[in-house]
Biopython code that builds the backbone (N, CA, C, O; Angstrom):
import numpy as np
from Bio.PDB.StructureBuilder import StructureBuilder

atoms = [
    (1, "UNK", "N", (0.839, -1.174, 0.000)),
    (1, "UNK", "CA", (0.000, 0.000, 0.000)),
    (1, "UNK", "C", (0.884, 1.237, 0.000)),
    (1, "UNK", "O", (1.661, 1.506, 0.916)),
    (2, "UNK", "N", (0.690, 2.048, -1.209)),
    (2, "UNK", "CA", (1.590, 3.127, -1.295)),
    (2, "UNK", "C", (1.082, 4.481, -1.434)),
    (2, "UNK", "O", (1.516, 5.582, -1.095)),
    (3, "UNK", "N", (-0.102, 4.026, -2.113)),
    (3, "UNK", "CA", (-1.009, 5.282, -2.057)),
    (3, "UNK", "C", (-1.814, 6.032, -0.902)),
    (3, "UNK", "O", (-2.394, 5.487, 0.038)),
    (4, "UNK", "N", (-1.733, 7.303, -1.153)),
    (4, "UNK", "CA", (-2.657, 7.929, -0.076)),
    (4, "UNK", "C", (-3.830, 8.471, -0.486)),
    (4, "UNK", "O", (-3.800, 9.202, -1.476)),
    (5, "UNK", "N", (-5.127, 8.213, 0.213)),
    (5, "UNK", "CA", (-6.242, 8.229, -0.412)),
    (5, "UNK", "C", (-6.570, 9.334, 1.305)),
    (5, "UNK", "O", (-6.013, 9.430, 2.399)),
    (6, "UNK", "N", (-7.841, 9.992, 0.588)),
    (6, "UNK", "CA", (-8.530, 10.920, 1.869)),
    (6, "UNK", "C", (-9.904, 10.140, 2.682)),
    (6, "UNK", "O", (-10.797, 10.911, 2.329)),
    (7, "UNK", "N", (-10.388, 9.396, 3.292)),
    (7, "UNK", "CA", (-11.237, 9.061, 3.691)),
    (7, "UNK", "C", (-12.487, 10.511, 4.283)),
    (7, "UNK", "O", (-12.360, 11.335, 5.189)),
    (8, "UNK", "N", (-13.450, 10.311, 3.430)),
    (8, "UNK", "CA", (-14.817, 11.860, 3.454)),
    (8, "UNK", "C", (-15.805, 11.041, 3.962)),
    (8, "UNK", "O", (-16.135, 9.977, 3.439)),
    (9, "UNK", "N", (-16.462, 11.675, 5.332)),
    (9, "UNK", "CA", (-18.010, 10.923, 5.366)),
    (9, "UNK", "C", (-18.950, 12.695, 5.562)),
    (9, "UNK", "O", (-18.771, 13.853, 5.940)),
    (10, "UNK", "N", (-19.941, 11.798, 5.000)),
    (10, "UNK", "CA", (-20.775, 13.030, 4.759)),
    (10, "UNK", "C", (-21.438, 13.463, 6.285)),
    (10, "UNK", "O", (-21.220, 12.919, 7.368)),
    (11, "UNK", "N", (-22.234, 14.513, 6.015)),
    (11, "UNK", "CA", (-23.178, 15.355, 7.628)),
    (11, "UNK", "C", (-23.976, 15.844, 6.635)),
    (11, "UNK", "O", (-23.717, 16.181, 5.479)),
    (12, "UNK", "N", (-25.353, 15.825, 7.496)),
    (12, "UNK", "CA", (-26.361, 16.892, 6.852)),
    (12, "UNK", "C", (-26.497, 17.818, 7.791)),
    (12, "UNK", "O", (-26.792, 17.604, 8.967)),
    (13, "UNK", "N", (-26.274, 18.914, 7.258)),
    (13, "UNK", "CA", (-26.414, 20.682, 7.887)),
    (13, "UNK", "C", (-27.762, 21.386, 7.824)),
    (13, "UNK", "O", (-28.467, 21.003, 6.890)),
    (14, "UNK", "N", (-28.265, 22.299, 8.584)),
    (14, "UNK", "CA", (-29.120, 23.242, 7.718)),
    (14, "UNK", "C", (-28.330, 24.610, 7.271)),
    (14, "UNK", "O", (-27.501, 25.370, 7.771)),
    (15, "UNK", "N", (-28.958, 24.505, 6.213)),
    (15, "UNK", "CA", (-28.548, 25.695, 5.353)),
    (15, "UNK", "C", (-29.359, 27.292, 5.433)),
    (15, "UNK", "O", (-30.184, 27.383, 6.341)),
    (16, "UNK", "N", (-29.248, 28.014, 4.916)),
    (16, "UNK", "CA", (-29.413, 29.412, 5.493)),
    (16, "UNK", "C", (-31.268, 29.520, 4.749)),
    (16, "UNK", "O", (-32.039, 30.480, 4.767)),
    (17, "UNK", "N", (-31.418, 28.432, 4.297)),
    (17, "UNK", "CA", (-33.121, 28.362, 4.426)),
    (17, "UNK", "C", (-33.679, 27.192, 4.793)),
    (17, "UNK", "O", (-34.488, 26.630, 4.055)),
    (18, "UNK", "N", (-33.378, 26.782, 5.761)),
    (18, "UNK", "CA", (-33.552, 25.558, 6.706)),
    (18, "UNK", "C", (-33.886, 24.746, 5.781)),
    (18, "UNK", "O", (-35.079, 24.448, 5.833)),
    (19, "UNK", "N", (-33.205, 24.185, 4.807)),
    (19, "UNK", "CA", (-32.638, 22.863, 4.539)),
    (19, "UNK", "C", (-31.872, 22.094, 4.242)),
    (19, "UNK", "O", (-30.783, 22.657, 4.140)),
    (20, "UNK", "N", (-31.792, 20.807, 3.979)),
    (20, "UNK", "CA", (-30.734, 20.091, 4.651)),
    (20, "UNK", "C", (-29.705, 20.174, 3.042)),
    (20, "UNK", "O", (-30.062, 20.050, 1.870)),
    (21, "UNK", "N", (-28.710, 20.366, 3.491)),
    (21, "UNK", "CA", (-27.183, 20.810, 2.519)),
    (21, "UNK", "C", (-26.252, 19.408, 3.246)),
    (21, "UNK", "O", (-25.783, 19.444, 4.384)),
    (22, "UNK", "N", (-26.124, 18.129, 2.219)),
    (22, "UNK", "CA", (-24.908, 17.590, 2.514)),
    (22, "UNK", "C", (-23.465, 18.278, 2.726)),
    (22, "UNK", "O", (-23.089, 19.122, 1.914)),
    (23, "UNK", "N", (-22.816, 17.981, 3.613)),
    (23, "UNK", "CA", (-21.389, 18.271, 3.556)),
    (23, "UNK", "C", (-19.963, 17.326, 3.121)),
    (23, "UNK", "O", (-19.817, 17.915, 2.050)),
    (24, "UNK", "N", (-19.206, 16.666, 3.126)),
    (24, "UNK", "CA", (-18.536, 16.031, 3.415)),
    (24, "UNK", "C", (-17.185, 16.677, 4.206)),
    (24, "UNK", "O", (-16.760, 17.816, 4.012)),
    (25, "UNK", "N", (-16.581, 15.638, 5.188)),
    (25, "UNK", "CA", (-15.650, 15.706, 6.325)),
    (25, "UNK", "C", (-14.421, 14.908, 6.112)),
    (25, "UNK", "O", (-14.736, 13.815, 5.641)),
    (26, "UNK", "N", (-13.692, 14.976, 6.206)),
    (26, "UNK", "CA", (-12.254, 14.613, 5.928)),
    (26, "UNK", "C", (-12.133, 13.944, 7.168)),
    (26, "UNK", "O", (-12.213, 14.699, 8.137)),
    (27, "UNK", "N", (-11.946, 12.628, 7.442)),
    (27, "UNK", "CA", (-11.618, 12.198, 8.463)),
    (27, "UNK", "C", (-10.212, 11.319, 9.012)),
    (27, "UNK", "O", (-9.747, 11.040, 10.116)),
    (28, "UNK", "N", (-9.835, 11.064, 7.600)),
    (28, "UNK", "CA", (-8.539, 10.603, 7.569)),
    (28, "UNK", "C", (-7.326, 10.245, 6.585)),
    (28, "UNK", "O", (-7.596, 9.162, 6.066)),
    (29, "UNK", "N", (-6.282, 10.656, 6.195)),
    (29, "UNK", "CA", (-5.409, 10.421, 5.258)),
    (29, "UNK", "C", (-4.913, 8.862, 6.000)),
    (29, "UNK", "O", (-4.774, 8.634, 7.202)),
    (30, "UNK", "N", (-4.717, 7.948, 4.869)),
    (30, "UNK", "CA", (-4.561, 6.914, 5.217)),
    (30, "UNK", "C", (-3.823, 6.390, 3.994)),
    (30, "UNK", "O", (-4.157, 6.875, 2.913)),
    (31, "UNK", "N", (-2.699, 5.304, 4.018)),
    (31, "UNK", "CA", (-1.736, 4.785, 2.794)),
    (31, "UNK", "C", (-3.068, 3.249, 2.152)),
    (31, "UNK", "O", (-3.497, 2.283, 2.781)),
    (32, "UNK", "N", (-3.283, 3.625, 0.938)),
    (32, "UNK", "CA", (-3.896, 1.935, 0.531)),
    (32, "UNK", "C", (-3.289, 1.565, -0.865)),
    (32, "UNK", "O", (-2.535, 2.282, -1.524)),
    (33, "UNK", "N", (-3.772, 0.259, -1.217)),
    (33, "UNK", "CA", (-3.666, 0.082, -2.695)),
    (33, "UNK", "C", (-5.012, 0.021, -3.186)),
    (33, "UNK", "O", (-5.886, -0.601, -2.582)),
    (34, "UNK", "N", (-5.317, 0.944, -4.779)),
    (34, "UNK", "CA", (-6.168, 1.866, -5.130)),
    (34, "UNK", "C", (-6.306, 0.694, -6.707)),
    (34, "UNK", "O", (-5.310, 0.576, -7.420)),
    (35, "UNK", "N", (-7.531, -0.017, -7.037)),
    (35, "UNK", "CA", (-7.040, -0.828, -8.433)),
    (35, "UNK", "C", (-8.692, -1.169, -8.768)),
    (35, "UNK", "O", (-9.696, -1.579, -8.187)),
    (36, "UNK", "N", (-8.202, -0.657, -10.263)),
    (36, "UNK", "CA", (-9.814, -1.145, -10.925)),
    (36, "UNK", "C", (-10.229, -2.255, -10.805)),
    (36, "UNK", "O", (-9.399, -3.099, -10.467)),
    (37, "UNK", "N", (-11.055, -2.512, -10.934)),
    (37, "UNK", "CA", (-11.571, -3.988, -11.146)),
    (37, "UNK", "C", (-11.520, -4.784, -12.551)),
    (37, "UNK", "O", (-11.836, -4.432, -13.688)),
    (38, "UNK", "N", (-11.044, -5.890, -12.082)),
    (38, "UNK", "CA", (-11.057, -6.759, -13.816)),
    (38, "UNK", "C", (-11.981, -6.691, -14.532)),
    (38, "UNK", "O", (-13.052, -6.184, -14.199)),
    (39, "UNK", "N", (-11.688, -7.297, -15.890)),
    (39, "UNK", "CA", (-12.946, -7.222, -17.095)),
    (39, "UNK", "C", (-14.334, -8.439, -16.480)),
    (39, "UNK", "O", (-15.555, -8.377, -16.615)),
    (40, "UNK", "N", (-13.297, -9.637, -15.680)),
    (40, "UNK", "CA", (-14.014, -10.652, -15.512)),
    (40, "UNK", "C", (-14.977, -10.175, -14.097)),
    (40, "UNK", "O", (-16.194, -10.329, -13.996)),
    (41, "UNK", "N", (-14.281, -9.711, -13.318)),
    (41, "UNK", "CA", (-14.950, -8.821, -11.712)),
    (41, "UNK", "C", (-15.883, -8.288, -12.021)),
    (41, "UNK", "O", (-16.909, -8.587, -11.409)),
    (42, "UNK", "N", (-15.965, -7.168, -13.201)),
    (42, "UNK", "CA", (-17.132, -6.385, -13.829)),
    (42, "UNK", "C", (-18.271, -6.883, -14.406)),
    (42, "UNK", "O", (-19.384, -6.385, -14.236)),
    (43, "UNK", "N", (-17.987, -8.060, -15.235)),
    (43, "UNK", "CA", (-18.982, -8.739, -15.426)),
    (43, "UNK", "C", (-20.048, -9.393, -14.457)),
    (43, "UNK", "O", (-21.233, -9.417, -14.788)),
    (44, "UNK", "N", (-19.565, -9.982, -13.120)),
    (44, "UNK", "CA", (-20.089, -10.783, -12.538)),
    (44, "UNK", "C", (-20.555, -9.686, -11.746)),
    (44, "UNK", "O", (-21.652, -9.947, -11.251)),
    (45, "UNK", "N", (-19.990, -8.220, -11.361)),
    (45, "UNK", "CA", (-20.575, -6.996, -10.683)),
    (45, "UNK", "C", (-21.704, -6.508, -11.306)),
    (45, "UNK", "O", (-22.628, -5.866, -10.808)),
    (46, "UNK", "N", (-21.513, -6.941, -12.655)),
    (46, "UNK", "CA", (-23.080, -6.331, -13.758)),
    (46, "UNK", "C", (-23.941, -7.384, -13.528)),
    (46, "UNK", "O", (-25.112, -7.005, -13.528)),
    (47, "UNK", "N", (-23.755, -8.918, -13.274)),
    (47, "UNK", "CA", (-24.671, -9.524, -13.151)),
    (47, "UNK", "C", (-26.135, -9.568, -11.697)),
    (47, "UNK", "O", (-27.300, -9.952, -11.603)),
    (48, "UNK", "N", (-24.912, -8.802, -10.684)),
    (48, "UNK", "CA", (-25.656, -8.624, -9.396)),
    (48, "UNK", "C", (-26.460, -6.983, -9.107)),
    (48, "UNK", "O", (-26.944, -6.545, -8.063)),
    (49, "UNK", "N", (-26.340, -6.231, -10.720)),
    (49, "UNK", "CA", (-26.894, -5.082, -10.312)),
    (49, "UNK", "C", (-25.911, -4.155, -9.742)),
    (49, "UNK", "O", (-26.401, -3.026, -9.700)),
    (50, "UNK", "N", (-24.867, -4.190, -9.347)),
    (50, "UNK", "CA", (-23.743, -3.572, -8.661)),
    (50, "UNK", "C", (-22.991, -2.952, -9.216)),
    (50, "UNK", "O", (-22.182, -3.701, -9.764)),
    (51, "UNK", "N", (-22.783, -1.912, -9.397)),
    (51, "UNK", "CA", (-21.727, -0.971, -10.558)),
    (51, "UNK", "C", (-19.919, -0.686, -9.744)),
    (51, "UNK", "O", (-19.050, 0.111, -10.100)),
    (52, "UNK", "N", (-19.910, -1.293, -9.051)),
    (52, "UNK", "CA", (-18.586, -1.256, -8.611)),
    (52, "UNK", "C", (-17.503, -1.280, -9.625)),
    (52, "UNK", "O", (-17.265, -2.250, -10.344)),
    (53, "UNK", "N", (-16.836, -0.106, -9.638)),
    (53, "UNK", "CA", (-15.549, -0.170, -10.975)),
    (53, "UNK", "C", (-13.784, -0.159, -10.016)),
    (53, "UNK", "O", (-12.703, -0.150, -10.605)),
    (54, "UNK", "N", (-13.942, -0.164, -8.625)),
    (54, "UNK", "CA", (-12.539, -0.136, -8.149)),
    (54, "UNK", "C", (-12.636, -1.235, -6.832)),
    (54, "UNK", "O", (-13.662, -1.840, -6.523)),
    (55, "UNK", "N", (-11.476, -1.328, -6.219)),
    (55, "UNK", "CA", (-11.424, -2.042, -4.933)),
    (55, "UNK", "C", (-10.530, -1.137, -4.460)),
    (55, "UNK", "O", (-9.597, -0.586, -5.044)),
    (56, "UNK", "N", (-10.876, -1.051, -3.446)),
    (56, "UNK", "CA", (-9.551, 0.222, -2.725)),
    (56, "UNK", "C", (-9.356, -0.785, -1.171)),
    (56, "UNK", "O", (-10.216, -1.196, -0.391)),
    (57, "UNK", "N", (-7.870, -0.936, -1.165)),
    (57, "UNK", "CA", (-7.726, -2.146, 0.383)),
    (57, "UNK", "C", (-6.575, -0.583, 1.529)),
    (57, "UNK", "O", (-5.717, 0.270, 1.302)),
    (58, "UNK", "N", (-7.418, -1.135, 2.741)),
    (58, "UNK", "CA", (-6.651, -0.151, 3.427)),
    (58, "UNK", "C", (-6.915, -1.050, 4.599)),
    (58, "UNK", "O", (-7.649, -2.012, 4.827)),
    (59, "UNK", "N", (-5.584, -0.008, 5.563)),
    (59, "UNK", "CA", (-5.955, -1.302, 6.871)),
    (59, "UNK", "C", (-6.622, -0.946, 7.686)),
    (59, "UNK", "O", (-6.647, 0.274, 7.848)),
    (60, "UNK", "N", (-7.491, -1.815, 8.605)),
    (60, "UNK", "CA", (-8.284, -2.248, 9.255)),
    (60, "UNK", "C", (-8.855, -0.561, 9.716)),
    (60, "UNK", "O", (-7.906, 0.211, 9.577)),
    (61, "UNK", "N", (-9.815, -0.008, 10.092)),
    (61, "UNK", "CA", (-11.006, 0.929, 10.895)),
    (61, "UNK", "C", (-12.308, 0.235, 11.055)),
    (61, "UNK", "O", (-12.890, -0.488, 10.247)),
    (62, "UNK", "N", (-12.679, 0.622, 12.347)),
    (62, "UNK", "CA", (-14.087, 0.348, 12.573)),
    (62, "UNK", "C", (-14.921, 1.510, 11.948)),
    (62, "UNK", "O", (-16.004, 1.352, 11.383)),
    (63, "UNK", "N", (-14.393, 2.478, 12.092)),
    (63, "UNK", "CA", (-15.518, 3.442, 11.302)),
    (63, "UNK", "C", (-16.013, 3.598, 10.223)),
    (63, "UNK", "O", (-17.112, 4.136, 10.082)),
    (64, "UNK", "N", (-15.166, 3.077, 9.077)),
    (64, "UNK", "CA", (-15.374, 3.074, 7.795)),
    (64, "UNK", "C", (-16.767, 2.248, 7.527)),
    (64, "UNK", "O", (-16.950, 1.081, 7.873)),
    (65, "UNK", "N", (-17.630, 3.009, 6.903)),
    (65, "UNK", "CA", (-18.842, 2.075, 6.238)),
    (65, "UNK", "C", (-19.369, 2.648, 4.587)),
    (65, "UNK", "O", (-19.027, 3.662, 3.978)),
    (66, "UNK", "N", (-19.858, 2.081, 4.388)),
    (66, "UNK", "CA", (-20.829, 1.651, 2.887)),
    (66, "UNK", "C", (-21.132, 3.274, 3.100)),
    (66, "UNK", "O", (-20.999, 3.718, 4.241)),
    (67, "UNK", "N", (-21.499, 4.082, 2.129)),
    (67, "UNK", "CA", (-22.159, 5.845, 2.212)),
    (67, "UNK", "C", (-20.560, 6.939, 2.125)),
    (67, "UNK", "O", (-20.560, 8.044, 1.583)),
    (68, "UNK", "N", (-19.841, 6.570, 2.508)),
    (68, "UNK", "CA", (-18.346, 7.335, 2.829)),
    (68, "UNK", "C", (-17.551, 7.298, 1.196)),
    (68, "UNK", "O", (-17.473, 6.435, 0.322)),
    (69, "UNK", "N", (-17.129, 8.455, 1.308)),
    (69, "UNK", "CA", (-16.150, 8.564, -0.325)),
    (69, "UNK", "C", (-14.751, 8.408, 0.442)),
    (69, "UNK", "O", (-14.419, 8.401, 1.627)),
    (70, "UNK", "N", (-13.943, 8.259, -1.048)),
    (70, "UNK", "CA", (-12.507, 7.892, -1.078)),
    (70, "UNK", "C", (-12.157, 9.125, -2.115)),
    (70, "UNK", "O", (-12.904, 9.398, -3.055)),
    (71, "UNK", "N", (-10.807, 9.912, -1.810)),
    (71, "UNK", "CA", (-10.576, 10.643, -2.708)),
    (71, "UNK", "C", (-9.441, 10.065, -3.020)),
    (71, "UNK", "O", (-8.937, 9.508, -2.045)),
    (72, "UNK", "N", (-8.708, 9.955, -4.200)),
    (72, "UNK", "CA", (-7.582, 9.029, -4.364)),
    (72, "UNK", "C", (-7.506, 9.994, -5.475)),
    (72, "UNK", "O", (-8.358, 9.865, -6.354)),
    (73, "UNK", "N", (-6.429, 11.162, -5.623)),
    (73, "UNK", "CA", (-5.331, 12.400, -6.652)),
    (73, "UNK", "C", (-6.863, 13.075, -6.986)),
    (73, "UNK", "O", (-7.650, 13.571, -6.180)),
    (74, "UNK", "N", (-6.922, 13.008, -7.609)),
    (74, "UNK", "CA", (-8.250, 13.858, -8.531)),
    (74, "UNK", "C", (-9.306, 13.093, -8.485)),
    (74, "UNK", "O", (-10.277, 13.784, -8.795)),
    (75, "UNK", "N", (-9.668, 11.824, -8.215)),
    (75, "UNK", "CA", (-10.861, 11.127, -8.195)),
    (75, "UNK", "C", (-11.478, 11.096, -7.319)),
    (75, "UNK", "O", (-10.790, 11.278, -6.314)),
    (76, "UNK", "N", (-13.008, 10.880, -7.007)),
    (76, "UNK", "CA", (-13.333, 10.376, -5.640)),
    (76, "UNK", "C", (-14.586, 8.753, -6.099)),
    (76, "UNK", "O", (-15.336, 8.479, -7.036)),
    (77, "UNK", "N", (-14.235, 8.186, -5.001)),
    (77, "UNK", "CA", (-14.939, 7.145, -5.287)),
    (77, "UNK", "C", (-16.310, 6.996, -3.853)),
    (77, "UNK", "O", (-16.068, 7.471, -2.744)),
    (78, "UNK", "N", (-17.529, 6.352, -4.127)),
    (78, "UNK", "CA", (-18.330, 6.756, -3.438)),
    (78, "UNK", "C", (-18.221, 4.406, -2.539)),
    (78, "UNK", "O", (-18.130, 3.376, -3.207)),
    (79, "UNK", "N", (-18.260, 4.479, -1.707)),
    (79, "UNK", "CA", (-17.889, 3.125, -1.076)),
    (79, "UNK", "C", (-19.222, 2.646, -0.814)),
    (79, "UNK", "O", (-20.054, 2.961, 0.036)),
    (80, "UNK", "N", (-19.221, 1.724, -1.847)),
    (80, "UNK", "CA", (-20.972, 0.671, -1.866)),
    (80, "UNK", "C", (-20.894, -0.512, -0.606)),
    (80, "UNK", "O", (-21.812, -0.931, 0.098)),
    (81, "UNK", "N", (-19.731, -0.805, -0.606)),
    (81, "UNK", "CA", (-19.235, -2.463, 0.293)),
    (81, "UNK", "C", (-18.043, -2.053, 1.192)),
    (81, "UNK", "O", (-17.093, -1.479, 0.659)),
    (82, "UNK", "N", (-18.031, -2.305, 2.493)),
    (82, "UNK", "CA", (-16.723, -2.770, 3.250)),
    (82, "UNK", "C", (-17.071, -4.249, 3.639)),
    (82, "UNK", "O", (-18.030, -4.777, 4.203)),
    (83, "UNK", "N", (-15.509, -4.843, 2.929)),
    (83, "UNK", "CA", (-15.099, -6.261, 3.688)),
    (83, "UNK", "C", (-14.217, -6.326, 4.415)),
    (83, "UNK", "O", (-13.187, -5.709, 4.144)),
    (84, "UNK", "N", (-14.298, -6.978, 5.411)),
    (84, "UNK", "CA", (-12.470, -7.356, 6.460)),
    (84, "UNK", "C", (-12.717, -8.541, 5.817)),
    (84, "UNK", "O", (-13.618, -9.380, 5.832)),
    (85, "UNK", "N", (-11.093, -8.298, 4.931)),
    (85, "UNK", "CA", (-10.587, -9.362, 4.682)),
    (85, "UNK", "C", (-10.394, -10.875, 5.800)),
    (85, "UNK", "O", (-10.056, -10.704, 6.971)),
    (86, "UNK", "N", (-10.554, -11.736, 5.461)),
    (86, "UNK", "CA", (-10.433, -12.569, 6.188)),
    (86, "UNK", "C", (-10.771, -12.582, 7.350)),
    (86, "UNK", "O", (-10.218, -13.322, 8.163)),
    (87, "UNK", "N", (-11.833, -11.694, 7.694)),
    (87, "UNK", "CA", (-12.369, -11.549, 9.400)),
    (87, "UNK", "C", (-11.271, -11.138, 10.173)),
    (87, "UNK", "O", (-11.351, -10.922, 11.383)),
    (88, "UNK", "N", (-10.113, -11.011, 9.419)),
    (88, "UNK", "CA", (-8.610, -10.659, 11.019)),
    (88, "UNK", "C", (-9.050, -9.466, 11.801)),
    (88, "UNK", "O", (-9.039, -9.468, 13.032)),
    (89, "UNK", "N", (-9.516, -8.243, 10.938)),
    (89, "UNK", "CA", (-9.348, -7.167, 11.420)),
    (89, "UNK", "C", (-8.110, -6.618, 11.187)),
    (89, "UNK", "O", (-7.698, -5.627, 11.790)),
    (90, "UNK", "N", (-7.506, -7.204, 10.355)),
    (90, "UNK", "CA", (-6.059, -6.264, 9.814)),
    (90, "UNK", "C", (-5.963, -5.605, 8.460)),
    (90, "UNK", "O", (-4.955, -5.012, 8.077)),
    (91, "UNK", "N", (-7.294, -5.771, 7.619)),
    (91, "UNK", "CA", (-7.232, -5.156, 6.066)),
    (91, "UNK", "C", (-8.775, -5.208, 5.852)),
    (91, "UNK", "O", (-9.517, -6.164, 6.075)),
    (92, "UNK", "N", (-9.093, -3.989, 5.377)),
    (92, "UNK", "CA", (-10.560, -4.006, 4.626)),
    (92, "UNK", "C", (-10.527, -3.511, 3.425)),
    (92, "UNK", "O", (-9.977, -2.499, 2.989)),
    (93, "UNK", "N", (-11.384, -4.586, 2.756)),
    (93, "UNK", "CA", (-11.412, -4.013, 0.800)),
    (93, "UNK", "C", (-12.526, -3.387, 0.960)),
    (93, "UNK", "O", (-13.266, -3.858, 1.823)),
    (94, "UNK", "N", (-13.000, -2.173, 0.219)),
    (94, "UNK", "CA", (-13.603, -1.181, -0.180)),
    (94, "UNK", "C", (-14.173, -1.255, -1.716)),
    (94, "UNK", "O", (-13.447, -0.971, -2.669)),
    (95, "UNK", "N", (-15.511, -1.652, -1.867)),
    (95, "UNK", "CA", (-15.601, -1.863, -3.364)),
    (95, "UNK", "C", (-16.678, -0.626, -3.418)),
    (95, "UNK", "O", (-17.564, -0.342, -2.611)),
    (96, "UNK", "N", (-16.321, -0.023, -4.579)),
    (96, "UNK", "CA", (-16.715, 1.755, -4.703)),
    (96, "UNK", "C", (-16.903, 1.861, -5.870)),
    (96, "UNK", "O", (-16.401, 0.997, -6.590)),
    (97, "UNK", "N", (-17.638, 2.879, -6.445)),
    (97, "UNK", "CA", (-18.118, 3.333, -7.655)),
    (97, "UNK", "C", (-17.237, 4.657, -8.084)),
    (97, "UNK", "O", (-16.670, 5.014, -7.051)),
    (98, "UNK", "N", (-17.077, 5.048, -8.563)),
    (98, "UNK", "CA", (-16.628, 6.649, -9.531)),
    (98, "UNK", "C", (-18.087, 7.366, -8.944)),
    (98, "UNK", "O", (-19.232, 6.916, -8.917)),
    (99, "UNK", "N", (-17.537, 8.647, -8.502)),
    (99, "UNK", "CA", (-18.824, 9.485, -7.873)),
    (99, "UNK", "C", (-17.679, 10.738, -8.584)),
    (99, "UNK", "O", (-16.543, 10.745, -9.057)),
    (100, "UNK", "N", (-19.033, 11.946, -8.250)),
    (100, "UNK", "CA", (-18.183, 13.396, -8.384)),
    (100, "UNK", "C", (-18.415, 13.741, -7.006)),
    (100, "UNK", "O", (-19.157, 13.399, -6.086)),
    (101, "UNK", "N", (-17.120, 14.873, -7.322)),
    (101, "UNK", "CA", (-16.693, 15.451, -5.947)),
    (101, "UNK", "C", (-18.265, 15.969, -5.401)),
    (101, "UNK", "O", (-19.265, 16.553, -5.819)),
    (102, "UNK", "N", (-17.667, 15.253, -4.045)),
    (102, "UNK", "CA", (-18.891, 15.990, -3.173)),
    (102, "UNK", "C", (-20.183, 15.717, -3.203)),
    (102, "UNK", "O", (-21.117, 16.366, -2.732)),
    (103, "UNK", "N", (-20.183, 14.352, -3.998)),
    (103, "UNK", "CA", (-21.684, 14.079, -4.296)),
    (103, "UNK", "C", (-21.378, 12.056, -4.712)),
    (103, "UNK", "O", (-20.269, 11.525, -4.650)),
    (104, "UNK", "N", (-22.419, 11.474, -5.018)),
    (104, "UNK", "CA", (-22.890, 9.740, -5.064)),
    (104, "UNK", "C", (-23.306, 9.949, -6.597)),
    (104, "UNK", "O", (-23.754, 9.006, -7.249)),
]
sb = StructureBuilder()
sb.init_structure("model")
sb.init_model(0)
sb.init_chain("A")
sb.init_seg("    ")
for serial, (resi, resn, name, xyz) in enumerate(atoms, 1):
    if name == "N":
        sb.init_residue(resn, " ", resi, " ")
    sb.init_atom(name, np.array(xyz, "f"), 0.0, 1.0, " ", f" {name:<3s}", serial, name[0])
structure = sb.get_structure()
């Protein structure tokens, strides 16, 4: 894991006409490895309805869940799935979609 990716979870605010304005929060710079998904991964992701185009693996947080973006250089990815690998609690894969900034 060499890359550094930004871990964003969103808040809803009120806004200056009382309604609700997503935000997103920066909660942690963290090192992962950042990798599309195969031709064959994609297929079987299209078969379940699931548009997942990356896996992003970083190590282990309890906080991280499904709703939270990944910013990785100029991209951000919006996180559909967290797995712990192997139940250890020492690595979780992140399977995520392509989102725009600041938004799903």
């Amino acid at each position: 894991m060499i890359e550094r990716v930004t871990l964003l979870r969103s808040a809803k605010i009120e806004d200056e006409y009382h309604g609700k304005k997503i935000t997103w929060h920066v909660i942690a710079e963290v090192y992962a490895k950042v990798e599309p998904i195969s031709s064959r991964e994609y297929f079987f992701a299209q078969a379940s309805q699931v548009e997942v185009t990356h896996k992003i693996q970083i190590r282990y947080r309890a906080d991280v869940g499904a709703g939270w973006q990944i910013k990785h250089r100029d991209a951000y990815y919006a996180v559909q799935s967290v797995i712990d690998i192997a139940g250890r609690r020492r690595f979780l894969e992140l399977l995520c979609i392509e989102a725009k900034e600041g938004g799903e």
